[in-house]
N, C-alpha and C positions, 0 to 999 in steps of 0.2 A: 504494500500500500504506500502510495505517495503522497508526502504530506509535505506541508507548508511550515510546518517546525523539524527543520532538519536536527538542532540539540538533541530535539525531545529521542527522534528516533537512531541517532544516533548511540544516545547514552542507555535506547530500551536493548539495542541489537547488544552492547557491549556487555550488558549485565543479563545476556542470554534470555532477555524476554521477547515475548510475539509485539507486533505493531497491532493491536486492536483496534477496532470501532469503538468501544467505548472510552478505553482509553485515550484513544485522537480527539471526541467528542467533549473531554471534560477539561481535556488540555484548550482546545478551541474556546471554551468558554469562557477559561481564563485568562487565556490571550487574550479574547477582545475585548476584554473588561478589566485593565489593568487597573485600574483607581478602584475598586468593587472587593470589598472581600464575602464571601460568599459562604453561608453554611453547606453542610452537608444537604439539607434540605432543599436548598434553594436550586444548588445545581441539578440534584436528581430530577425537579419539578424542567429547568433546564434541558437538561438529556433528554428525559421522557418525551418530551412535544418534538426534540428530535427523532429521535430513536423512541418508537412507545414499546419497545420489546424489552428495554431497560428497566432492570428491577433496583429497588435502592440498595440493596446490599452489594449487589454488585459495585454501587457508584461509591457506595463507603470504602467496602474492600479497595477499590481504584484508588480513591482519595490516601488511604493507609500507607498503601503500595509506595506512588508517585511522591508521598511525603516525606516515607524512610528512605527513597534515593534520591532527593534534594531538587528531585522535578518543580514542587511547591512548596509552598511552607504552610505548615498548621498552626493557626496562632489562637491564645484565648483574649478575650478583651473583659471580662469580670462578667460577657451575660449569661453565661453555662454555655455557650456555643463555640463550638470549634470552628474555626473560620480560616478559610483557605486564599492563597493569592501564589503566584508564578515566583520563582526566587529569583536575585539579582543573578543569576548563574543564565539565565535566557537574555536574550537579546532584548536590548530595547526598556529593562524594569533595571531602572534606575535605584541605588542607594538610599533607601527612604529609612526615614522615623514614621512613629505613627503617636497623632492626639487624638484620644476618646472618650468622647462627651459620656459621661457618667450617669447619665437623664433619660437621654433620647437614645443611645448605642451610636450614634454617628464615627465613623472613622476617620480621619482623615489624614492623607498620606502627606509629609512634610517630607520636600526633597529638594527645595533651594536652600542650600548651607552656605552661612557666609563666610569667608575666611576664617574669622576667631572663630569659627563654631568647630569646623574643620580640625582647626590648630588642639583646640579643647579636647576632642575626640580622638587626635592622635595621643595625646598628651595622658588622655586616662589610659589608655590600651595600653600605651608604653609601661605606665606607674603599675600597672595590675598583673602585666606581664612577668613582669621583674619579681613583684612583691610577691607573685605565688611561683613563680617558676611554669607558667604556662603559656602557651604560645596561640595566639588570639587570632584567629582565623576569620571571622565574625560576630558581629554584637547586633542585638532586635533592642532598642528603646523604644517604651511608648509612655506619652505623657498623660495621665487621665484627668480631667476636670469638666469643666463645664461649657461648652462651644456656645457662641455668640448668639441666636436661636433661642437657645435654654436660658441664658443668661439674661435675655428681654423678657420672659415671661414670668422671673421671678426675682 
């Protein structure tokens, strides 16, 4: 099967897995919704109207899969839901932070760093590095409060 994310099938062929339909179809949805993070629910509702052959275990099992090999990333945000997005490892998904309105669940992706923030960021990595003897591959920050919305109506 020929697909439009060459990584994706690349890194399925290397770890000895099939290029599936469904798994192209969850990947696809991700892709084109990079600002979106999306529960397990949401995508299955997703796939389904794609594909109505798709069952949701399937699309969890998928989600598991493509998580533990760094296809996505599973993140929580404090609402009991696991929530999925593409990692910086594909093309195109930029280095983000994430602020999460505490109220509403809104997420939003923060990925214009200004220099100090930059400098600040190298600057802990290094400090934490050192201080535990581990070597920092990557970090997920997310800042929770209240988004401007939430903030007008109370």
């Amino acid at each position: 099967m020929r697909h439009k994310n060459p990584w994706v099938c690349r890194r399925m062929v290397k770890e000895g897995l099939r290029i599936t339909q469904t798994r192209m179809v969850i990947i696809d949805i991700l892709t084109r919704n990079p600002e979106k993070h999306f529960s397990a629910e949401e995508i299955f509702l997703m796939a389904h109207r794609i594909n109505p052959g798709i069952g949701f275990a399937t699309v969890y099992r998928t989600l598991d899969l493509l998580a533990q090999m760094g296809i996505i990333q599973k993140m929580e945000f404090g609402d009991g839901k696991a929530r999925y997005e593409m990692t910086e490892a594909m093309e195109n998904v930029p280095h983000h932070h994430h602020l999460v309105c505490t109220e509403c669940g809104k997420v939003i992706d923060y990925t214009e760093f200004t220099d100090e923030e930059k400098e600040l960021l190298a600057k802990v990595e290094k400090e934490l590095s050192e201080k535990y003897k581990f070597k920092i591959k990557n970090h997920i920050i997310q800042f929770c409060g209240i988004c401007n919305n939430c903030g007008k109506r109370g």
